[in-house]
N, C-alpha and C positions, 0 to 999 in steps of 0.2 A: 504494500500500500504506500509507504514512504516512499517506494523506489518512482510509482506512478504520480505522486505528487510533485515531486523532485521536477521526474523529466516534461510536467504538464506548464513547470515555473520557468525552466530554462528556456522549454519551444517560445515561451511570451516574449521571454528576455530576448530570444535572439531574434521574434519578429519585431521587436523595439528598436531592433539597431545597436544592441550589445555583442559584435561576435564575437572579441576577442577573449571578454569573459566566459563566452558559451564554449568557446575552443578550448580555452586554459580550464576547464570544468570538465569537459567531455568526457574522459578515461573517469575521472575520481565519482564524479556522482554514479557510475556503474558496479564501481567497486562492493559496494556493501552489498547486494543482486550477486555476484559473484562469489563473496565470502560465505554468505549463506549456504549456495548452489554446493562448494565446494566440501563447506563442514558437511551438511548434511551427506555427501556422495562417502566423506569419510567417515562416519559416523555407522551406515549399510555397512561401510567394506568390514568393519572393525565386528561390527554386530556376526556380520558372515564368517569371520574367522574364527571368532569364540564358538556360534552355533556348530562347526565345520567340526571344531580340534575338540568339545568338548560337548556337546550334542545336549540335550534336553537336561543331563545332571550337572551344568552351570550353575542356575543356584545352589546347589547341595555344595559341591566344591568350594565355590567363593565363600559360601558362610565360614567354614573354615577354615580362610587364608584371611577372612574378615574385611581389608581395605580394598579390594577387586570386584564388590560386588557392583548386577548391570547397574544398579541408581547411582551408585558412587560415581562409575566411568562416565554415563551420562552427563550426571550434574558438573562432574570434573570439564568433559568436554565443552556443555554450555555456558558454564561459567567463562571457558577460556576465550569462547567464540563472542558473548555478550560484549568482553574488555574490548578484544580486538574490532567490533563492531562500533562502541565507544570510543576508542579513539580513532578510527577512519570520519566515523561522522564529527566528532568533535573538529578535526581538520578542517572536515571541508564548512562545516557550520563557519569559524573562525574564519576560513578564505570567504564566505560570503559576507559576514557579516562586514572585515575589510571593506568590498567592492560595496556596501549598501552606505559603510560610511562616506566613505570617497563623491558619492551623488553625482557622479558625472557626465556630462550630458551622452547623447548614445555616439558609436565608435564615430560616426559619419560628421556628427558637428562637434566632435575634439581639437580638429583639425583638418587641414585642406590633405586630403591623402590621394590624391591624384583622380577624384570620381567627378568628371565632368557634367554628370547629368544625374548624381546622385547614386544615396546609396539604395542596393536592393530590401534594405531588408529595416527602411524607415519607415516608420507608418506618421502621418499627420494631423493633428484633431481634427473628428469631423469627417476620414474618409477612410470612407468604406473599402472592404476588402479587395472588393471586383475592382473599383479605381487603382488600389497600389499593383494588383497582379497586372493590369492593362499597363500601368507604368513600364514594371519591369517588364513586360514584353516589346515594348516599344525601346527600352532602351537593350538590353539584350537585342534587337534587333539593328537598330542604329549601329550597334558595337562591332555587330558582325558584318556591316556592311565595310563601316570604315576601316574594320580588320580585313577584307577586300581588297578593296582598293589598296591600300599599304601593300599588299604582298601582290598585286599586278605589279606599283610601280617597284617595288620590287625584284620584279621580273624583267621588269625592262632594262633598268640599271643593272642587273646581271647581263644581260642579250647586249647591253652597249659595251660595256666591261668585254665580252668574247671577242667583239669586232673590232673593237680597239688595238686588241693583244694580240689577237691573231687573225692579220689580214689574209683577205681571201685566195 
């Protein structure tokens, strides 16, 4: 559920024009989905081994040996997985909370960073969804055109460069 709230915050943030926050985030906010995934997979494997090497007279045995019984390895293992869960979130809590004090306006009006027609992923008060996707298509489109033509003339300044060098 955390993991679903997590990544429902970050989609906002990076339709807001936050991406370099959304990028330097990307790996860490999947981590704890991940450590979960893994304890639990190790958790089977371990349960598998003991049911394997020691078959149904587990309890009887461990009462025996007394600090091996399954609640103890359990609790042992959950406990260990809780801490380490604890501090992956606490990190990244700490890294957002940084970026919410900072309040700085989103990537695209920080600074002029070479976007002649804007960035894709600003949104403006007031307009609506269908408006910024029609943006970004139009400028994605402009981009590819003048990406274009730059690699015709291109092309031509190489074909002048041939005949230059080597006459016919």
């Amino acid at each position: 559920m955390f993991d679903h709230i997590v990544r429902a915050h970050h989609e906002k943030l990076r339709l807001n024009g936050y991406h370099d926050f959304h990028r330097a985030t990307e790996q860490h906010k999947a981590i704890p989905l991940q450590i979960v995934s893994l304890w639990n997979t190790f958790l089977l494997a371990i349960q598998t081994l003991i049911q394997h090497y020691y078959g149904d007279a587990f309890g009887e045995k461990c009462i025996a040996v007394g600090w091996l019984s399954p609640i103890i390895y359990i609790s042992a293992f959950s406990s260990l997985e809780t801490i380490v869960l604890c501090i992956v979130n606490g990190s990244y809590i700490v890294s957002v909370r940084r970026f919410n004090r900072t309040a700085s306006p989103p990537d695209a009006l920080q600074d002029n960073r070479g976007f002649s027609g804007g960035s894709l992923g600003l949104t403006q008060r007031g307009l609506s969804t269908a408006e910024l996707l029609e943006k970004q298509a139009d400028l994605i489109k402009y981009l590819k055109d003048h990406n274009l033509k730059l690699n015709q003339k291109i092309m031509q300044m190489n074909a002048q460069v041939r005949t230059v060098t080597y006459p016919g």
